[in-house]
Structure formats: structure tokens, C-alpha cells
mmCIF file of the N, C-alpha and C atoms, coordinates in Angstrom:
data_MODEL
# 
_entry.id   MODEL 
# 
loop_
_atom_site.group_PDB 
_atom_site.id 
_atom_site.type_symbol 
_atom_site.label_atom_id 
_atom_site.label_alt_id 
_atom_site.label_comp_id 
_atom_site.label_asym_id 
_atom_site.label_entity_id 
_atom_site.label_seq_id 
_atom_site.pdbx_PDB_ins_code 
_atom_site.Cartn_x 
_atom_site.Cartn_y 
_atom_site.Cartn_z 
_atom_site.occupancy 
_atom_site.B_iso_or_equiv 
_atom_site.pdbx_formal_charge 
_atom_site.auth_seq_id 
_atom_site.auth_comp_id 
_atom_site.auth_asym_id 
_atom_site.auth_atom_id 
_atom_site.pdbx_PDB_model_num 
ATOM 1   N N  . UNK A 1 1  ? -9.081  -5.752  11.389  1.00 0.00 ? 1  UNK A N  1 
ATOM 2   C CA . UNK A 1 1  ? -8.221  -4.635  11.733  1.00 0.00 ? 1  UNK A CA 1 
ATOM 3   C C  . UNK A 1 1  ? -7.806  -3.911  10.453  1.00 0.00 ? 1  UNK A C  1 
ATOM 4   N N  . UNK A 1 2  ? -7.452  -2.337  10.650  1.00 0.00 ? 2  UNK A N  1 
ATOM 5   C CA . UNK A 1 2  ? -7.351  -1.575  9.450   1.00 0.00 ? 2  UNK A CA 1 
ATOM 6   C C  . UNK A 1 2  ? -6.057  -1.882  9.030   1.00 0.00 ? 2  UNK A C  1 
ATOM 7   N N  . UNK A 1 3  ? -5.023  -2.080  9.535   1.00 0.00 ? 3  UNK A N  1 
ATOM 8   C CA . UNK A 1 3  ? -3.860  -2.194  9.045   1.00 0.00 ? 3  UNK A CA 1 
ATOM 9   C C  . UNK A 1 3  ? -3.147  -3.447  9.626   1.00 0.00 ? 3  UNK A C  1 
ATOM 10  N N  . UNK A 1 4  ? -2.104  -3.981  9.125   1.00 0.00 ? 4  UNK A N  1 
ATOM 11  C CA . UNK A 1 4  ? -1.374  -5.232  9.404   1.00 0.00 ? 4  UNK A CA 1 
ATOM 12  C C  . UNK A 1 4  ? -1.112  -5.677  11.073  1.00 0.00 ? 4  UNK A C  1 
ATOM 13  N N  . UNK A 1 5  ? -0.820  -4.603  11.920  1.00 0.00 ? 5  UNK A N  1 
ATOM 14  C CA . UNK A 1 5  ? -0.793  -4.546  13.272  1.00 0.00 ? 5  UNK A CA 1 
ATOM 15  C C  . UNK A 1 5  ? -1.988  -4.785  14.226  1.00 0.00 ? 5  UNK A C  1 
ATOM 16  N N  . UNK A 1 6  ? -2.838  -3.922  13.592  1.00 0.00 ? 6  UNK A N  1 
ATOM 17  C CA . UNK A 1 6  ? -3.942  -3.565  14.588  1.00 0.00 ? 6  UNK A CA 1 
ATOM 18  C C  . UNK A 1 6  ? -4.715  -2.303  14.363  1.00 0.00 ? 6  UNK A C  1 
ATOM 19  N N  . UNK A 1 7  ? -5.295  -1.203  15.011  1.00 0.00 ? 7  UNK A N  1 
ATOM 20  C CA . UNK A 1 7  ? -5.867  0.020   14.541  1.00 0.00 ? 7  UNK A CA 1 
ATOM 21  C C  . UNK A 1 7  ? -4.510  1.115   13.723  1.00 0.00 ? 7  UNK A C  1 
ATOM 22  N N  . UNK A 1 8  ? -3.778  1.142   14.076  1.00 0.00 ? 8  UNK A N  1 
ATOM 23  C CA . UNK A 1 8  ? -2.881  2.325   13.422  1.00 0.00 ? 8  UNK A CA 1 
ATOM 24  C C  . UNK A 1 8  ? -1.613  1.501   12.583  1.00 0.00 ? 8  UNK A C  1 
ATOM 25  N N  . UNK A 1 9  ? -1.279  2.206   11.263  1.00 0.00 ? 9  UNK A N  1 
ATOM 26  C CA . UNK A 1 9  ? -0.140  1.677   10.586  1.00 0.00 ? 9  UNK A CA 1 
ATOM 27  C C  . UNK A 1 9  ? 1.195   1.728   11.070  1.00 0.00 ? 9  UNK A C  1 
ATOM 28  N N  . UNK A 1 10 ? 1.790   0.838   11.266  1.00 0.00 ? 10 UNK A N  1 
ATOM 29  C CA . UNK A 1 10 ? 3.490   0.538   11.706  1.00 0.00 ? 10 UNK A CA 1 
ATOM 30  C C  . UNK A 1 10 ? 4.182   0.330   10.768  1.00 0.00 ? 10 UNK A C  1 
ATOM 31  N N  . UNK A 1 11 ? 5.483   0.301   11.369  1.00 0.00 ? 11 UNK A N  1 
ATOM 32  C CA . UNK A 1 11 ? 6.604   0.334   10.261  1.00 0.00 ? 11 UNK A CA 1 
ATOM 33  C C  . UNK A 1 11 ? 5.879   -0.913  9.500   1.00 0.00 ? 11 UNK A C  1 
ATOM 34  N N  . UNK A 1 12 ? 5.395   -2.059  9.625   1.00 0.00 ? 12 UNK A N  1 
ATOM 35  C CA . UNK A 1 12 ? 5.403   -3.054  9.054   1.00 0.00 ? 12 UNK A CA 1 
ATOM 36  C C  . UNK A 1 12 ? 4.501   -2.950  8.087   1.00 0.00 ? 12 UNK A C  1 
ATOM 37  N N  . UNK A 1 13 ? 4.093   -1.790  7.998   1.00 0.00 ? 13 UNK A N  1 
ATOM 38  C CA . UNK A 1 13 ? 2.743   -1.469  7.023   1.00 0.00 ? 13 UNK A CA 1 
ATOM 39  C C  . UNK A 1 13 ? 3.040   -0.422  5.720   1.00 0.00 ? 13 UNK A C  1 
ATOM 40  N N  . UNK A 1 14 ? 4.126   -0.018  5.861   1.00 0.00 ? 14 UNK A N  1 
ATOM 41  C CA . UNK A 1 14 ? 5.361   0.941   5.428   1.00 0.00 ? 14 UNK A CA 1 
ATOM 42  C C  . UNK A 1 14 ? 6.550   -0.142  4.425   1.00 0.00 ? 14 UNK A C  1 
ATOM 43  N N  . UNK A 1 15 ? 6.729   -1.006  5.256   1.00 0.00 ? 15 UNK A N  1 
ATOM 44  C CA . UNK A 1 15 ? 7.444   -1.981  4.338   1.00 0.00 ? 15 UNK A CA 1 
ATOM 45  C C  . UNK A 1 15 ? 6.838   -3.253  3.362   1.00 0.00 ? 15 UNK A C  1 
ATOM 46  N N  . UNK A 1 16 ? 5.638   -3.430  3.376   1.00 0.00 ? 16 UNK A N  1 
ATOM 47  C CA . UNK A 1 16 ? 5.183   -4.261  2.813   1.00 0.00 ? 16 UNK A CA 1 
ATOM 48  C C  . UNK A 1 16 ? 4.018   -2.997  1.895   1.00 0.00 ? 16 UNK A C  1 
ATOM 49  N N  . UNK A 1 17 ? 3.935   -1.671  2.378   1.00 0.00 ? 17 UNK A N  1 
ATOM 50  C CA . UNK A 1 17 ? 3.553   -1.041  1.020   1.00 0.00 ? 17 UNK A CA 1 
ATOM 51  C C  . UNK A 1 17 ? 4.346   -0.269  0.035   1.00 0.00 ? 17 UNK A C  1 
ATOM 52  N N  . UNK A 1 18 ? 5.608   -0.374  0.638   1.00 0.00 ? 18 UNK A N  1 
ATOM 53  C CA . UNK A 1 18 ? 6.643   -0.049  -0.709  1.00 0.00 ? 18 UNK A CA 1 
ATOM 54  C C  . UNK A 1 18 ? 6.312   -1.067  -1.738  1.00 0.00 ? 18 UNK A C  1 
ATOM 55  N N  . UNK A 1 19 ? 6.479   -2.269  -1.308  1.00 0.00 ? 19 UNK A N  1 
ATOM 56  C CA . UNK A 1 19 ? 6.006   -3.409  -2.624  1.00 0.00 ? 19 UNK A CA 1 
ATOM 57  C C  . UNK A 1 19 ? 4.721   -2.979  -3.266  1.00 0.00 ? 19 UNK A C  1 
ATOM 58  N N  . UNK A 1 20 ? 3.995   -3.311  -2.433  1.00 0.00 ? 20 UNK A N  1 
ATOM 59  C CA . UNK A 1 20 ? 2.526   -3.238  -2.638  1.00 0.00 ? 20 UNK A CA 1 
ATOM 60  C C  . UNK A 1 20 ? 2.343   -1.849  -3.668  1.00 0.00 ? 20 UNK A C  1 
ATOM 61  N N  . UNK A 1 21 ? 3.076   -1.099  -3.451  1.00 0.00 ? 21 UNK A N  1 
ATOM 62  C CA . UNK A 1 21 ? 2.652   0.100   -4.478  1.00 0.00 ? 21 UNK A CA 1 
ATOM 63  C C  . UNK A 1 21 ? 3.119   0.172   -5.927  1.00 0.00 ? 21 UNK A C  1 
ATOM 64  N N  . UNK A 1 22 ? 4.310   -0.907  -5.858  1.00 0.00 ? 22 UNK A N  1 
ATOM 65  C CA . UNK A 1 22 ? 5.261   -1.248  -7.426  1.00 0.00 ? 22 UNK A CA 1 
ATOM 66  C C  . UNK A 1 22 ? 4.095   -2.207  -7.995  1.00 0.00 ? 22 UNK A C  1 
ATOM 67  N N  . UNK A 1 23 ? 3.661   -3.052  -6.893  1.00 0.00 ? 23 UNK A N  1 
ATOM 68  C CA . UNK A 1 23 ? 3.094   -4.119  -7.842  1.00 0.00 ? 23 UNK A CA 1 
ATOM 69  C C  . UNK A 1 23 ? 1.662   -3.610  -8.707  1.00 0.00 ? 23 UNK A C  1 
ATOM 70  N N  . UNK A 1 24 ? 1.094   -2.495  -7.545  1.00 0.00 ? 24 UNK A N  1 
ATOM 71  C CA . UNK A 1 24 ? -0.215  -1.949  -8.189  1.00 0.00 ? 24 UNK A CA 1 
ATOM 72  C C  . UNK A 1 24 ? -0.212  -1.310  -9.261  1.00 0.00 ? 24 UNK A C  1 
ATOM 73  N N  . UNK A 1 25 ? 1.289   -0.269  -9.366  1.00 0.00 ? 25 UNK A N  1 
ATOM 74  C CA . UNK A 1 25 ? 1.362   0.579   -10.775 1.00 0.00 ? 25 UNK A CA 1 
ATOM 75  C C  . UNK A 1 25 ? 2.259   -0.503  -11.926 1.00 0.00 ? 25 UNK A C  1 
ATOM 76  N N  . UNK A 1 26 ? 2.227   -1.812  -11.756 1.00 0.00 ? 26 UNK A N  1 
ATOM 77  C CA . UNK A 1 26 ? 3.078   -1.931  -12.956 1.00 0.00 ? 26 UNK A CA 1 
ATOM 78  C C  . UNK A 1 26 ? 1.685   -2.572  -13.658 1.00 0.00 ? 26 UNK A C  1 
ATOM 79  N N  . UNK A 1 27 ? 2.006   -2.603  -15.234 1.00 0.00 ? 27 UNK A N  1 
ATOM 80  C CA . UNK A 1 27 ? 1.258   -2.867  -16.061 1.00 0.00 ? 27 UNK A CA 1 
ATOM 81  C C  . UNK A 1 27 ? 1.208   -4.345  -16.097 1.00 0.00 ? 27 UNK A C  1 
ATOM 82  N N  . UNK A 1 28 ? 0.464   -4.773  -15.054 1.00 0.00 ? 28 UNK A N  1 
ATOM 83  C CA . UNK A 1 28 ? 0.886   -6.479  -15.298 1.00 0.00 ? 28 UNK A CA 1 
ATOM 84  C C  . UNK A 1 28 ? -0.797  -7.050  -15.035 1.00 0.00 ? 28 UNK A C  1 
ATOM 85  N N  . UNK A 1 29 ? -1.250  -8.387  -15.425 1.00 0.00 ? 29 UNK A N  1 
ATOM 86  C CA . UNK A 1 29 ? -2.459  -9.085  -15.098 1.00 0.00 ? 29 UNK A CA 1 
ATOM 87  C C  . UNK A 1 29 ? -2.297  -9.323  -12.993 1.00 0.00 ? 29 UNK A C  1 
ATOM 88  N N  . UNK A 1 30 ? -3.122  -9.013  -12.384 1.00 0.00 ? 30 UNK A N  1 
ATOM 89  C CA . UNK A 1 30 ? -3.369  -9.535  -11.026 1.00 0.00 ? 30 UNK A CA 1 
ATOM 90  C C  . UNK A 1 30 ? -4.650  -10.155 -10.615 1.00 0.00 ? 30 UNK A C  1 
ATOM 91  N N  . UNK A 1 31 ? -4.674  -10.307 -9.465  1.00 0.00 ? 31 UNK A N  1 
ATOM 92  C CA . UNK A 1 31 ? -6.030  -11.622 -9.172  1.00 0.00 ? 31 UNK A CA 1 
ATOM 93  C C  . UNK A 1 31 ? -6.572  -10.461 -8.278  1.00 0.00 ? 31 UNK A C  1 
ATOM 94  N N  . UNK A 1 32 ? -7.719  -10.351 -8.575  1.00 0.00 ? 32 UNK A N  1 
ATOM 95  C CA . UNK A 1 32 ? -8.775  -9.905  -7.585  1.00 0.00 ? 32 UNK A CA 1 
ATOM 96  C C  . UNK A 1 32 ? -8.649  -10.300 -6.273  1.00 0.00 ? 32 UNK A C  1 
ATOM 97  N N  . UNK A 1 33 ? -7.747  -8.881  -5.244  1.00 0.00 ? 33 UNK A N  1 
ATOM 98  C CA . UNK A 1 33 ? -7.512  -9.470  -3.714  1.00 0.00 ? 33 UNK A CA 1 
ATOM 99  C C  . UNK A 1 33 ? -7.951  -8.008  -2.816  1.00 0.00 ? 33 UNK A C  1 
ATOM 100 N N  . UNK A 1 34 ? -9.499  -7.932  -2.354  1.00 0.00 ? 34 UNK A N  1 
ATOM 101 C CA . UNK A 1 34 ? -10.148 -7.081  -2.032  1.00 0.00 ? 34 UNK A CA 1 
ATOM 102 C C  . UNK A 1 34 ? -9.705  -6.906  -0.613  1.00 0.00 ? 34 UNK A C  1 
ATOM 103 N N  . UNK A 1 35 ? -8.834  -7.656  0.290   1.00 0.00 ? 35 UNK A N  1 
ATOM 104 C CA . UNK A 1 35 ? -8.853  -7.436  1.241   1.00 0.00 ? 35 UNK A CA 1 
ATOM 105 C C  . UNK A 1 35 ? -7.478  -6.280  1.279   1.00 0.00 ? 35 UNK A C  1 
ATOM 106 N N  . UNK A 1 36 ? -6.563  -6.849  0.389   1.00 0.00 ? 36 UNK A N  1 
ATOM 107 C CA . UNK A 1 36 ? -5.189  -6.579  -0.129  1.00 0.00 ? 36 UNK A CA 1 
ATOM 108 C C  . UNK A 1 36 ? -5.459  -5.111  -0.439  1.00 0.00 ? 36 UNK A C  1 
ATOM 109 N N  . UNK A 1 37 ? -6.610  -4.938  -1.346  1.00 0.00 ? 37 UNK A N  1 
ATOM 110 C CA . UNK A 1 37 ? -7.081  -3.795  -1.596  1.00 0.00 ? 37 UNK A CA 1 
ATOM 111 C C  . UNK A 1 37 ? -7.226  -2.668  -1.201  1.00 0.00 ? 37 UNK A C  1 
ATOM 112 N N  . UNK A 1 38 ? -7.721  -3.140  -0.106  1.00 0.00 ? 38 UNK A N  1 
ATOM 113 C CA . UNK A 1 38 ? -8.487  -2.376  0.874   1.00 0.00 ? 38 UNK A CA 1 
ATOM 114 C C  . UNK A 1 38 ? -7.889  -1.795  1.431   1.00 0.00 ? 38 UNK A C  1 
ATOM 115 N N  . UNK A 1 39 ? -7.201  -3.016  2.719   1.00 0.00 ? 39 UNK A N  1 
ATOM 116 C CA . UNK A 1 39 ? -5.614  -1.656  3.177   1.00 0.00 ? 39 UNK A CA 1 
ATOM 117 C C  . UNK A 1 39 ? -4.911  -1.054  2.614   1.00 0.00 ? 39 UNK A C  1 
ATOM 118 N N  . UNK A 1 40 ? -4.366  -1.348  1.009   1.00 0.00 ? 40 UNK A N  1 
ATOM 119 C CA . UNK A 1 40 ? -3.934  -0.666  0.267   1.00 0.00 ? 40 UNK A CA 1 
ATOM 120 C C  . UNK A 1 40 ? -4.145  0.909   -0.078  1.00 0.00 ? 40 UNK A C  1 
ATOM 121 N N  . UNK A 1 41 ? -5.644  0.815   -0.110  1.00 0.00 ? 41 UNK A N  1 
ATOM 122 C CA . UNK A 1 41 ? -6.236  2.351   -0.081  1.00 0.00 ? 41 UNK A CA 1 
ATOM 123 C C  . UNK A 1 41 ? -6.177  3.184   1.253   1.00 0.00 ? 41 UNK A C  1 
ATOM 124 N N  . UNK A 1 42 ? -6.366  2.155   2.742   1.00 0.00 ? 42 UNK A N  1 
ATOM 125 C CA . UNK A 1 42 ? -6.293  2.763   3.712   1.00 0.00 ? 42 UNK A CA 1 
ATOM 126 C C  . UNK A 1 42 ? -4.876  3.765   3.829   1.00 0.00 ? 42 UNK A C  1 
ATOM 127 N N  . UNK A 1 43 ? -3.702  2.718   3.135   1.00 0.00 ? 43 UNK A N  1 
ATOM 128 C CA . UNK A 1 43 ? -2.500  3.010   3.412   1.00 0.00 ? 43 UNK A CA 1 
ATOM 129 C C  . UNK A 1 43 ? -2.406  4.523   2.656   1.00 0.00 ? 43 UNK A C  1 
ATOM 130 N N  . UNK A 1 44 ? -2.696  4.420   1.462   1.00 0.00 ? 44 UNK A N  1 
ATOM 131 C CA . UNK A 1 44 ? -2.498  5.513   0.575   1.00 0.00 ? 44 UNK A CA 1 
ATOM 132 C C  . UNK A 1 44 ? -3.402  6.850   0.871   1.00 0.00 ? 44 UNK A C  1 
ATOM 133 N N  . UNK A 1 45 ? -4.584  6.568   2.124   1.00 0.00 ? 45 UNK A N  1 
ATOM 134 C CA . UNK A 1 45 ? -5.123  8.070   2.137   1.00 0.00 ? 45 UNK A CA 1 
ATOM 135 C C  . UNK A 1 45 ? -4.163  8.831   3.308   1.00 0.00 ? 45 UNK A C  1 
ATOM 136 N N  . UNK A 1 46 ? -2.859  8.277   3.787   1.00 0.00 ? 46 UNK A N  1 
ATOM 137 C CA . UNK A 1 46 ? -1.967  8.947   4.741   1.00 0.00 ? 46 UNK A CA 1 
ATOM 138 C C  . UNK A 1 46 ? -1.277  9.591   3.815   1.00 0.00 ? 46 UNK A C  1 
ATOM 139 N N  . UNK A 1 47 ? -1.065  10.937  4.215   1.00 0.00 ? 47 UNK A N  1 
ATOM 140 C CA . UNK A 1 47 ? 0.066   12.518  2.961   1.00 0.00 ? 47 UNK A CA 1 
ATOM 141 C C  . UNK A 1 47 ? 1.268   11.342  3.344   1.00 0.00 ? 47 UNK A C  1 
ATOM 142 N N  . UNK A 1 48 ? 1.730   11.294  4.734   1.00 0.00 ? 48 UNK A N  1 
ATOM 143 C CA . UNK A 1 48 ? 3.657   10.975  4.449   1.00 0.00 ? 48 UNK A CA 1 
ATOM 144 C C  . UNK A 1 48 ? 3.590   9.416   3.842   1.00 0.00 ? 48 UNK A C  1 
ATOM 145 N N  . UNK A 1 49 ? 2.557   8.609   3.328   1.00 0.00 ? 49 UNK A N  1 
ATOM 146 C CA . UNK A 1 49 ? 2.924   7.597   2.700   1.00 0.00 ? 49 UNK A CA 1 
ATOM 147 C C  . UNK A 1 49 ? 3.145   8.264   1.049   1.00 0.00 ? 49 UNK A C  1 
ATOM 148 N N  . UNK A 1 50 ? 1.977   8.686   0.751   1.00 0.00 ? 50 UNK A N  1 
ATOM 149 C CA . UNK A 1 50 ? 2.053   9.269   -0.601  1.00 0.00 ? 50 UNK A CA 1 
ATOM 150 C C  . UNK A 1 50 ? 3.395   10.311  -0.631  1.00 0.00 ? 50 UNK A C  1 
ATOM 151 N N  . UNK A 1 51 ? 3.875   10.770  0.346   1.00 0.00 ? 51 UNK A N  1 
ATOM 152 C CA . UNK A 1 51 ? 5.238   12.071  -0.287  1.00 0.00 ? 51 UNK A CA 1 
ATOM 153 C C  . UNK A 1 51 ? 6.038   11.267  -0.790  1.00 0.00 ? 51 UNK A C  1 
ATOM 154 N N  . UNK A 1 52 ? 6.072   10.085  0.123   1.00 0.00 ? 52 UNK A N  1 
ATOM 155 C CA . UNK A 1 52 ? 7.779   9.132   0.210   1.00 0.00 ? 52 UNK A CA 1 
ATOM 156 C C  . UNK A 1 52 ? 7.352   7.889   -0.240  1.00 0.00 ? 52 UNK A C  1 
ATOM 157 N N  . UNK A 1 53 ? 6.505   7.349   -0.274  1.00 0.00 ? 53 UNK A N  1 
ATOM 158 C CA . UNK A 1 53 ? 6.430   6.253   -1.289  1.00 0.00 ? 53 UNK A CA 1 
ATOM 159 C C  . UNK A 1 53 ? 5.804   5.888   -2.790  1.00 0.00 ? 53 UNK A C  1 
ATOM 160 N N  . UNK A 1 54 ? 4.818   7.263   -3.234  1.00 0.00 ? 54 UNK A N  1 
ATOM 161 C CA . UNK A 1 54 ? 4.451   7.204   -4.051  1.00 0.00 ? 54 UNK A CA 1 
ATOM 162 C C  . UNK A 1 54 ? 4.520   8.159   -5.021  1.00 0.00 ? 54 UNK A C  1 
ATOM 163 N N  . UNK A 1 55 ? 6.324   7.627   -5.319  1.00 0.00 ? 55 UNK A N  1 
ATOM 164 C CA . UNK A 1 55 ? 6.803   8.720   -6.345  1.00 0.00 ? 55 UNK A CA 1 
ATOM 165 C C  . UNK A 1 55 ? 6.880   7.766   -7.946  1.00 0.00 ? 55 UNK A C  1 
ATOM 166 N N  . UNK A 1 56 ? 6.593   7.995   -8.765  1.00 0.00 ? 56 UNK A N  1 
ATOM 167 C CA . UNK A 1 56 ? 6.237   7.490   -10.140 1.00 0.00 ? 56 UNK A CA 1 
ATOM 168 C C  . UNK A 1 56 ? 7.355   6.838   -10.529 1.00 0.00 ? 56 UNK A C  1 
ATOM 169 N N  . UNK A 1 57 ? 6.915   5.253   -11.030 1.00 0.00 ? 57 UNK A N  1 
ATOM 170 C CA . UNK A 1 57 ? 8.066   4.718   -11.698 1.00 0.00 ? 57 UNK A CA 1 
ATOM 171 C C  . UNK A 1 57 ? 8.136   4.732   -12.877 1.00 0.00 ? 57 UNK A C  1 
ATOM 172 N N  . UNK A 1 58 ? 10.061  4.908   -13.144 1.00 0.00 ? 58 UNK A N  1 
ATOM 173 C CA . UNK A 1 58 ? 10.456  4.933   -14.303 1.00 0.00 ? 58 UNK A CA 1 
ATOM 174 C C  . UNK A 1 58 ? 10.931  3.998   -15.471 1.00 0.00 ? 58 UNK A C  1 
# 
């Protein structure tokens, strides 16, 4: 399934990619997790995830 639920992203996919998006931009070592990945990108080709969650940290 594309997202944590099932075919379409839910709130629950919204709250576990607020994290998911700190952990990807910080400058830190991570483990190769392609699945993690994956929805990750699914999540990020939606505009209202990128307006409201992927504003640059300071």
C-alpha cells in the first residue's frame, strides 16, 4: 500500500511525516530504509504537504 492506511494519505501519514521530514533534512548519518523512502517521496509529491510541512529548518 502507498501510504500508512491504505491507497490515500490520512491524518496518520501527516503526523508521522512531520518527523519524517526533520529527520531527512538534518545533517545526520541514517541507514538505508527504501521502503521508508519511498512513501516519503510519495508523501512529498502532494502541494498541501510541501506548503505546511516543508518549510526549512533553522
Amino acid at each position: 500500500r502507498p501510504f500508512l492506511c491504505g491507497e490515500a494519505p490520512t491524518l496518520a501519514d501527516i503526523c508521522i511525516g512531520v518527523n519524517t521530514y526533520r529527520w531527512f533534512e538534518l545533517a545526520i548519518e541514517r541507514p538505508d530504509l527504501p521502503a521508508l523512502r519511498g512513501w516519503y517521496e510519495r508523501l512529498t509529491q502532494r502541494q498541501p504537504y510541501r506548503d505546511v510541512v516543508m518549510i526549512p529548518i533553522r
